[in-house]
N, C-alpha and C positions, 0 to 999 in steps of 0.2 A: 794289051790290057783293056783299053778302052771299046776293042771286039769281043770282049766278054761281058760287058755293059748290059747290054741288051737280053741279054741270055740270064744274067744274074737279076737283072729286072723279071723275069716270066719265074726264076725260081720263088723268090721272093714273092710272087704273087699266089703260087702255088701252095707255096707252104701258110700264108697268112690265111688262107681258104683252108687248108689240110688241120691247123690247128685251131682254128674259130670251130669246126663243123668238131672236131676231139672237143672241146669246153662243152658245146654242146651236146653231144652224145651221153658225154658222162652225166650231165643233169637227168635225161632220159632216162639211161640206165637208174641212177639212184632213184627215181621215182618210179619206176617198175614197168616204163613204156615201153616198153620190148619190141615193138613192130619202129617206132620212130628213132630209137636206140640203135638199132640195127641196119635202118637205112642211110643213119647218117654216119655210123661205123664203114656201111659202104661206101659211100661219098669220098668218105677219109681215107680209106686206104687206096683207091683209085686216083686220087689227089698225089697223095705222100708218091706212090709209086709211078706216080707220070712225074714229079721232081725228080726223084732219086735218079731216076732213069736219066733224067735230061744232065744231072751234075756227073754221072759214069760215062757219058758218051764222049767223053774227050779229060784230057788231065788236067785236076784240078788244080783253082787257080784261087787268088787273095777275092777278087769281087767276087767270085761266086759263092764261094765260105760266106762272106758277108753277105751276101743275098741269101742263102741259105736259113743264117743266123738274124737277118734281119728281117725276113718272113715267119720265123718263129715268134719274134716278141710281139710284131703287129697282129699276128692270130691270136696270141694271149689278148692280146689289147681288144680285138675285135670281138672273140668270141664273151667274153667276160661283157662287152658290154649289149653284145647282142641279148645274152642273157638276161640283162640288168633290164633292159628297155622291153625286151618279151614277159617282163615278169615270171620267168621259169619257176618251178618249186614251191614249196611250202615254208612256214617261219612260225615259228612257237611266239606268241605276244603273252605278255605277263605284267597285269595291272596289281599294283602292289597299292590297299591305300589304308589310312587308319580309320581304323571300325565301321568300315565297308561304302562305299560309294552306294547310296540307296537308289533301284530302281537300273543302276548300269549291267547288272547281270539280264536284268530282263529285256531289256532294251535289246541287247546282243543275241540272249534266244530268241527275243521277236525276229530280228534281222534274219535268222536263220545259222551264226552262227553256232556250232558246237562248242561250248564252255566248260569248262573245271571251274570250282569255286571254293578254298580253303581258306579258314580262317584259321587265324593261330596269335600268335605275340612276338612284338616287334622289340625293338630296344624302348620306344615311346608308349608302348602300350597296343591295346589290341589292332589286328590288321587284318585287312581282306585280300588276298589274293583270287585273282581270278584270272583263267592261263585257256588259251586256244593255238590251237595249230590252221594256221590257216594258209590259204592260197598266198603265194603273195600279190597276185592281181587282186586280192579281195585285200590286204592289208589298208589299201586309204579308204575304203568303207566302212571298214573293221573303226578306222579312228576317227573318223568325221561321225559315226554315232556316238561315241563315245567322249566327244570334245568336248561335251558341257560336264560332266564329271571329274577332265584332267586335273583341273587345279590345285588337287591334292595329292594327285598320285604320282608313284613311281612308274615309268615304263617301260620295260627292255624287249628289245626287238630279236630274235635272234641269242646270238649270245652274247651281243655289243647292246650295251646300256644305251638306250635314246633319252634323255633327261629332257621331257617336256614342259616343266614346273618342278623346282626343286622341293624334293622330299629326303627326307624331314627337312624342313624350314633350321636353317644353322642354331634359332633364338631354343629351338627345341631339344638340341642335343645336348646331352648332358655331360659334363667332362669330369 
């Protein structure tokens, strides 16, 4: 058992590379990078298949299952945060505020970002939204110009709420 040690260690290593280098492909792929998509699709399956290989060359055993299994969750762990730390992709930001933050729309085209800006009615009365898709390597630019206006708004990042100053103020909602 313990001469499989070693050998479930290089799986395990195999696979936490084979499945970081998968997290990130498919970022690729969704963002339409098709040359970078594809090299790292190669990566992966030259990876996966120098494992496989090495876990068929002799009969399987409990560490290598485990080594197997536990270079999969470290690749999710890896790849997910490689992605996190590269800022990979885009992210929809959605300023929600009442009767419009004056001056933050422009500020945002100055910056050069791309805006939507809808007004409509809120439960308190009228509201501004104003919605961009943006990098996410550009998201703390995105809100470092935008920080002198938070103090009334709603923000959501994504499709998970960021609550950077509560909106509507609780004194304001009506029961």
């Amino acid at each position: 058992m313990l001469e499989s040690l070693p050998v479930a260690l290089l799986i395990a290593l195999l696979r936490t590379v084979d499945v970081a280098l998968g997290t990130i492909r498919t970022i690729y792929s969704v963002e339409g990078r098709r040359a970078l998509a594809a090299s790292m699709g190669f990566l992966e399956a030259a990876t996966f298949i120098t494992a496989v290989g090495i876990v068929f060359q002799s009969p399987m055993d409990v560490v290598k299952m485990l080594g197997y299994a536990t270079g999969f969750a470290l690749g999710t762990i890896l790849g997910l945060s490689v992605v996190r730390h590269l800022s990979l992709g885009t992210t929809v930001v959605r300023i929600i505020s009442p009767s419009g933050p004056i001056g933050l729309s422009e500020a945002l085209s100055d910056a050069g970002f791309n805006i939507t800006v809808f007004d409509g009615e809120g439960q308190a009365g009228p509201i501004r939204l104003i919605m961009a898709v943006v990098e996410k390597r550009a998201l703390g630019r995105l809100l470092a110009i935008a920080k002198p206006w938070l103090t009334r708004c709603f923000v959501t990042i994504g499709d998970a709420p960021l609550r950077l100053e509560p909106y509507p103020p609780a004194s304001a909602i009506r029961k």
